[in-house]
N, C-alpha and C positions, 0 to 999 in steps of 0.2 A: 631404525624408526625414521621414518619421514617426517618433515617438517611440516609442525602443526599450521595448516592454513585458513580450516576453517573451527570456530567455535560456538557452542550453543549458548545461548543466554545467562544460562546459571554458570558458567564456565568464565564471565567476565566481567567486569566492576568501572568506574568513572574512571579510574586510575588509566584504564587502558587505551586512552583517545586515539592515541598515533597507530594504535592497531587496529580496534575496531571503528575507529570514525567516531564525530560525536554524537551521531544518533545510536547507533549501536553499543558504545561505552554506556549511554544514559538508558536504554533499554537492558541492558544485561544489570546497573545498578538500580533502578528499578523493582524487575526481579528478583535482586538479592533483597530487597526490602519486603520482600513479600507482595506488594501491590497487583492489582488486575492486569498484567501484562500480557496479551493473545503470546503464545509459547511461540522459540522460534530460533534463527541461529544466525552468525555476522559470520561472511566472508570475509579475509581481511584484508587492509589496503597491501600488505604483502603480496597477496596471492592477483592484489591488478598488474602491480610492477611485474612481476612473472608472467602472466598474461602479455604485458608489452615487451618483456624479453624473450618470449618464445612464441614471437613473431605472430601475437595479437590473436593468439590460442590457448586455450584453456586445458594443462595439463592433466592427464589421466590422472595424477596422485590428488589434482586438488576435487576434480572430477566425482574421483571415489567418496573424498571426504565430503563434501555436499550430499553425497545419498547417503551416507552414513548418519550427517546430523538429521537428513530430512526424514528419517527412518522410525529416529529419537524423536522428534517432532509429530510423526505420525502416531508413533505409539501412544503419546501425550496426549492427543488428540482423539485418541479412540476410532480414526476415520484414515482411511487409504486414499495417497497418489493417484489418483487415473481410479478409482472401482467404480463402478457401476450399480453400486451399495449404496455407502456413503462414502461419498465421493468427500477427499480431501481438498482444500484450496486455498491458498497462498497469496500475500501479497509480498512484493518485490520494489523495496526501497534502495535509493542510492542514499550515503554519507561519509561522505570526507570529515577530513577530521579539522577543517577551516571552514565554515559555511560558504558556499560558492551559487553564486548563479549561474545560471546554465547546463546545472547536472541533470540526469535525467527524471522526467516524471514516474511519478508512482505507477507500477501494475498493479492493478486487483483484481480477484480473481480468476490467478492464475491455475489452470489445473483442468477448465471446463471445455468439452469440446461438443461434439454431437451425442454421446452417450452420458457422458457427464452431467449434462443439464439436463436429462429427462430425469437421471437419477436422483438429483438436487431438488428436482420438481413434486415427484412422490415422496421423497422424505422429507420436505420440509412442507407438504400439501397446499404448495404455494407458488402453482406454475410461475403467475405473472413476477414475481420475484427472481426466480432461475431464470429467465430471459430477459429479464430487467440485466440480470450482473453481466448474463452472457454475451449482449450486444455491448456494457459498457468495457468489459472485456476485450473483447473482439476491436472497438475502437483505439481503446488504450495500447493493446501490445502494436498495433497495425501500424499506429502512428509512432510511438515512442521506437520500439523494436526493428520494425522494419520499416518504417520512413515513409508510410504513406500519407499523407496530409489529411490530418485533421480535418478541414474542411470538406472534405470529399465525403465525409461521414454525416456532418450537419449537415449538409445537403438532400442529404438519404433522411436524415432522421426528421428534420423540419420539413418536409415531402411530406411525411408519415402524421403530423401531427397536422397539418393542414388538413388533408384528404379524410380525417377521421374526425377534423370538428375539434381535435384536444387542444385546452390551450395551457394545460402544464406537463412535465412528464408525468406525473402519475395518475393522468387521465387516460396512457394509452393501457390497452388491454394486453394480455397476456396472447391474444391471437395476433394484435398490432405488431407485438415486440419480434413473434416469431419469425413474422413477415420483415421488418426490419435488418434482422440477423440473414434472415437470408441475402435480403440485399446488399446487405453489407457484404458478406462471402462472395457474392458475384463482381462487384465491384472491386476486391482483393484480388481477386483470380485474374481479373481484368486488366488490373494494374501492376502487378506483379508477374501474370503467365504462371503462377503454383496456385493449389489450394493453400487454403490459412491453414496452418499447423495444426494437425490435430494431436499429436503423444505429448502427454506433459513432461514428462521429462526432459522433450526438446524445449517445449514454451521454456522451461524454465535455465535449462543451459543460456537459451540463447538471451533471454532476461538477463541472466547476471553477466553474459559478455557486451549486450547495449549500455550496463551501467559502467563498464570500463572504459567502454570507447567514450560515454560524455564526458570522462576527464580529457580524453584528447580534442573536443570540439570549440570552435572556434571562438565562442563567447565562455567559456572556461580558459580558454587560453589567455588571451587577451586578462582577463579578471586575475589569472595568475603572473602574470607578466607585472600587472600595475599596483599588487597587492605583493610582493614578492615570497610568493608561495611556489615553494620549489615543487617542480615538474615528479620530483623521485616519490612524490609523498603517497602519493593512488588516492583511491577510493574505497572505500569498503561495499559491501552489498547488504541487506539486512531481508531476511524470509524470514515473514510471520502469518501464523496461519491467521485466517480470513474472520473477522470479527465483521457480523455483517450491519449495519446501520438502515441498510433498504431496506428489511424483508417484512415490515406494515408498520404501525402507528404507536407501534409501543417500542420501537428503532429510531434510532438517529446517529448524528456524525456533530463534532463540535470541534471548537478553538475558543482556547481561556489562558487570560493571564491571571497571574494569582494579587496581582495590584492593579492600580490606573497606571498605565505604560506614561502618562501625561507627567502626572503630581508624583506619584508613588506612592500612592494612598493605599491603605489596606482594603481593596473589596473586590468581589468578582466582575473581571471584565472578560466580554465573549460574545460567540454568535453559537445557536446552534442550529437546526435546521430535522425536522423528522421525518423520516423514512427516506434517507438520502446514503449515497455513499460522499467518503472524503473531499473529490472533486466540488462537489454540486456548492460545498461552503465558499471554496474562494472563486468559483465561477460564474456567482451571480447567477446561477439559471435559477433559482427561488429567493425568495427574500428572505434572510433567515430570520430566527427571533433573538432578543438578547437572552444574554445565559439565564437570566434571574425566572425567567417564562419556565423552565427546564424545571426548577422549582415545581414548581405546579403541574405539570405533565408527569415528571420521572421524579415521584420526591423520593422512593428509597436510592434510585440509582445517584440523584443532586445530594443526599445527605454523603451518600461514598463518595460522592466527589469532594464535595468539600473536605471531608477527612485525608483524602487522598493531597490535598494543595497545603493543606496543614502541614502532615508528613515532610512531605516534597521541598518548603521552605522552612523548613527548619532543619532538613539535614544538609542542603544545599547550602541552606542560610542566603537566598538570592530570589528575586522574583522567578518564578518559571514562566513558559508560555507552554500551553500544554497542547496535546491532540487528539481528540478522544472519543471514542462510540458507542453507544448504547444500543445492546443485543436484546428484545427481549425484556426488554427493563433491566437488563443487567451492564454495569460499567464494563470497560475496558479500556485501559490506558497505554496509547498508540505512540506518544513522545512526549520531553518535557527538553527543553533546554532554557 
């Protein structure tokens, strides 16, 4: 029997920090609570340290066990990897098991390529949405994954919003967006000399080997040097299917503490933000609204939330700060620490 490296959600509990990371431990304990958790599975900080002792590759055995959980994941989901049906799609978190700057940004989205998004198009009969994710996709892995500068994207994309008179994103159109993505694909191509990856299985290998290398980068290092956070300790990876917050006006993406972070007062503080994905909240491209507004817009999903912050401080017994998106009018809860 090979050494267990990766585990699914219900497979792990708070107790397990140093293995799953602390977003991954408070996701799999979540989970075991029952709560709205998008299903999904932790690589673990074990399987980085192997990754860096086998010279910063990712072994076949841990290889396997990734499609094995993501299989379990799919089946959960009712939706396939790569189909052309219902297309599956993944988001790709990093967490260590010390909170660190400098680790890698979130992917969303991962799974869409050129057959994918037309697929995601007819089945959820909401072009402009599937190429809303597609392009932020496309940005996300481009920069994060393979290192192409952000900025080379705003460039493209604030181009795009000019030219067409939008002055927010969700003024550009679903023919805008497509023309966007393309641009973007040529400018990758450009800059790189490959096309952007189209098999999700690579997007996703090579996702979880970016989230090992940002333990090794140089503002992670430095922050472990002056925090004395031993080098042996990894990172873990966290794949969870795709709870979407863009896809129209009954969607959105949030951040809430369950007190005043000030006083330590008992009430809801936060931003939320609708028909947005998770970026859009700490990136200031829209102003978002305070939590209490969420009220009013989503009151069956804000009453599960509030029961959900209940929960949460009383088994922690600790303020949380949570993360979280609303599908549809329906919750889901993305992190809490």
């Amino acid at each position: 029997m090979s050494h267990k490296y990766v585990y699914l959600f219900n497979e792990g509990n708070a107790t397990m920090r140093n293995l799953l990371g602390g977003k991954g431990a408070n996701l799999a304990e979540m989970t075991g609570l029952g709560l709205p958790v998008p299903y999904g599975f932790t690589v673990s900080t074990e399987a980085c340290t192997r990754y860096y002792e086998d010279g910063r590759t990712i072994s076949d055995d841990i290889i396997e066990q990734i499609k094995a959980a993501l299989a379990v994941t799919e089946e959960k989901a009712g939706k396939k990897f790569g189909s052309t049906e219902n297309p599956f799609l993944v988001s790709v978190r990093s967490g260590a098991r010390a909170s660190m700057p400098g680790m890698m940004d979130t992917i969303l989205n991962l799974g869409l390529n050129e057959e994918t998004v037309v697929a995601l198009a007819n089945l959820t009969g909401n072009e402009r949405f599937a190429y809303d994710s597609y392009r932020r996709f496309i940005q996300m892995f481009s920069d994060v994954v393979m290192e192409v500068e952000k900025a080379k994207f705003d460039v493209i994309f604030d181009g795009a919003k000019k030219k067409y008179n939008c002055e927010l994103d969700t003024d550009l159109t679903a023919d805008n967006l497509k023309e966007i993505v393309e641009a973007y694909k040529a400018m990758f191509k450009q800059v790189k000399g490959f096309d952007f990856p189209q098999e999700p299985m690579t997007q996703l290998l090579e996702a979880v080997k970016a989230v090992f290398r940002s333990w090794d980068n140089p503002r992670a290092n430095v922050y472990r040097r002056d925090n004395d956070i031993p080098y042996s300790w990894g990172t873990a990876v966290n794949v969870q299917m795709m709870a979407f917050g863009n896809m129209g006006d009954d969607c959105g993406t949030g951040v809430a503490f369950t007190r005043d972070p000030a006083t330590g007062e008992k009430k809801l503080m936060g931003e939320f933000l609708t028909n947005a994905q998770g970026e859009d909240v700490v990136a200031g491209v829209r102003t978002p609204m305070p939590i209490a507004q969420m009220a009013e817009k989503f009151p069956e999903a804000f009453a599960q939330f509030e029961n959900v912050c209940k929960t949460l401080e009383n088994h922690y017994r600790d303020m949380q700060d949570m993360e979280f998106t609303v599908e549809n009018g329906k919750l889901y809860m993305l992190q809490t620490r």
